[in-house]
N, C-alpha and C positions, 0 to 999 in steps of 0.2 A: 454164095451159100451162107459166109459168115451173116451178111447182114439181114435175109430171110431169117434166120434161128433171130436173132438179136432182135428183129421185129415180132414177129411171133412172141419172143419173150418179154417181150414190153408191153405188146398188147394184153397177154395173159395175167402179166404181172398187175394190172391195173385194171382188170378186168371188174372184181370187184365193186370197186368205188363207183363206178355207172351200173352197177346193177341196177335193178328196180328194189326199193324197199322204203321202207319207211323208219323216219328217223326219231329219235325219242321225243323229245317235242310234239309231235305228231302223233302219240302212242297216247300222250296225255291230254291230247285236244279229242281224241273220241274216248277217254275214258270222262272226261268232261261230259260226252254227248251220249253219255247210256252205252256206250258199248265197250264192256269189258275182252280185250284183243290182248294176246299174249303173240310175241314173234315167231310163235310155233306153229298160228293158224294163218296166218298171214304166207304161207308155202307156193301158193299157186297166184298166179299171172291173175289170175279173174280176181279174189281175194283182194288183191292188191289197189286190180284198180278201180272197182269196186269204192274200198277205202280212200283211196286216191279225190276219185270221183265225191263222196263225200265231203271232202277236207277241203276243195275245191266250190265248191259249194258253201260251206263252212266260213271263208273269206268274202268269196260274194255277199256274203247276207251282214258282216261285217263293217265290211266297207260300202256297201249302199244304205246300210242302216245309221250308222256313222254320219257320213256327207248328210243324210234326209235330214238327221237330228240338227246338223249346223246348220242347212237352212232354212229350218223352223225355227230356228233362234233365232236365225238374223230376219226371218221375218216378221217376227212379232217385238224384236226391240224394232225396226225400223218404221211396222206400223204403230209401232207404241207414240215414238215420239214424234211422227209424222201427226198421229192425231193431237198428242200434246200442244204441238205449234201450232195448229188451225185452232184450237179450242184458246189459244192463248192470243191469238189476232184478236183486235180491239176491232178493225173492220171499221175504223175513220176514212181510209182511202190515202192514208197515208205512203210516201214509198218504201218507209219498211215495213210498214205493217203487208203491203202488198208482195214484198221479199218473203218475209215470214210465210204467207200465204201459200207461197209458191213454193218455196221448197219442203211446207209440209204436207204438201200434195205429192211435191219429187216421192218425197220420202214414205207414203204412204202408198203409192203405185209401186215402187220398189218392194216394200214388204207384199205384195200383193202377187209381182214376181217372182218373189223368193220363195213363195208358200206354194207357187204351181210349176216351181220346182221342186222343192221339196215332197209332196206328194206322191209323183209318180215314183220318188227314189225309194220313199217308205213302203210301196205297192210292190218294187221289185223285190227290196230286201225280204217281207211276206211270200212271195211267191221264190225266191229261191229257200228257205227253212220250209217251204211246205214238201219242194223236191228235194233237201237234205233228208228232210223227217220219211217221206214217202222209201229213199234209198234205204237208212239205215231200218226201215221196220224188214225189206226185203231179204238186207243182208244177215239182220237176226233170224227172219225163217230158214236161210239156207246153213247158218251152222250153228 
């Protein structure tokens, strides 16, 4: 019996800290996104995750926005100077000149790779802030 009450009580006890809510940090990433949330409205399960659902969303566009932007960078320094070093072969038929040749081709199909990577990441980041933007207009009409 002792040890039923002393669980129970332990459970209770830290019940709490797994609740559902939302933590300051968080309060200030949707006052960031147009929505003015005080922890008063934030009462019900839907509300929550709801917000949840947004902030989650919120990262995804983040971080795929993020990675697109790196490689579109490394695409365009690697086409850069991929093209540099072919426009810089003298094209004697020499063996470095034919080195040079080749790796500023490597390096130019690489930028070429990076860029149709990057792409699709910039496509997704767009399409999730269209479903961020689409949640929170919905959560505005409901309160």
């Amino acid at each position: 019996m002792k040890q039923l009450l002393f669980s129970a009580t332990f459970i209770l006890l830290f019940h709490p800290v797994f609740a559902q809510g939302l933590k300051p940090r968080e309060y200030k990433t949707l006052h960031r996104l147009g929505l003015e949330i005080s922890p008063v409205q934030t009462n019900t399960p839907q509300s929550v995750s709801t917000l949840q659902e947004i902030l989650k969303k919120e990262r995804q566009v983040k971080v795929s926005k993020s990675i697109g932007i790196v490689f579109s960078v490394f695409s365009a320094v690697s086409f850069g100077f991929g093209t540099a070093l072919l426009l810089a072969n003298k094209g004697n038929g020499s063996d470095s000149d034919v080195m040079v040749g080749s790796i500023g081709t490597i390096m130019m199909v690489s930028g070429g790779i990076y860029a149709g990577v990057s792409i699709p990441l910039l496509l997704h980041a767009k399409k999730r802030k269209n479903q961020r933007d689409r949640l929170i207009r919905s959560f505005k009409a409901i309160h």
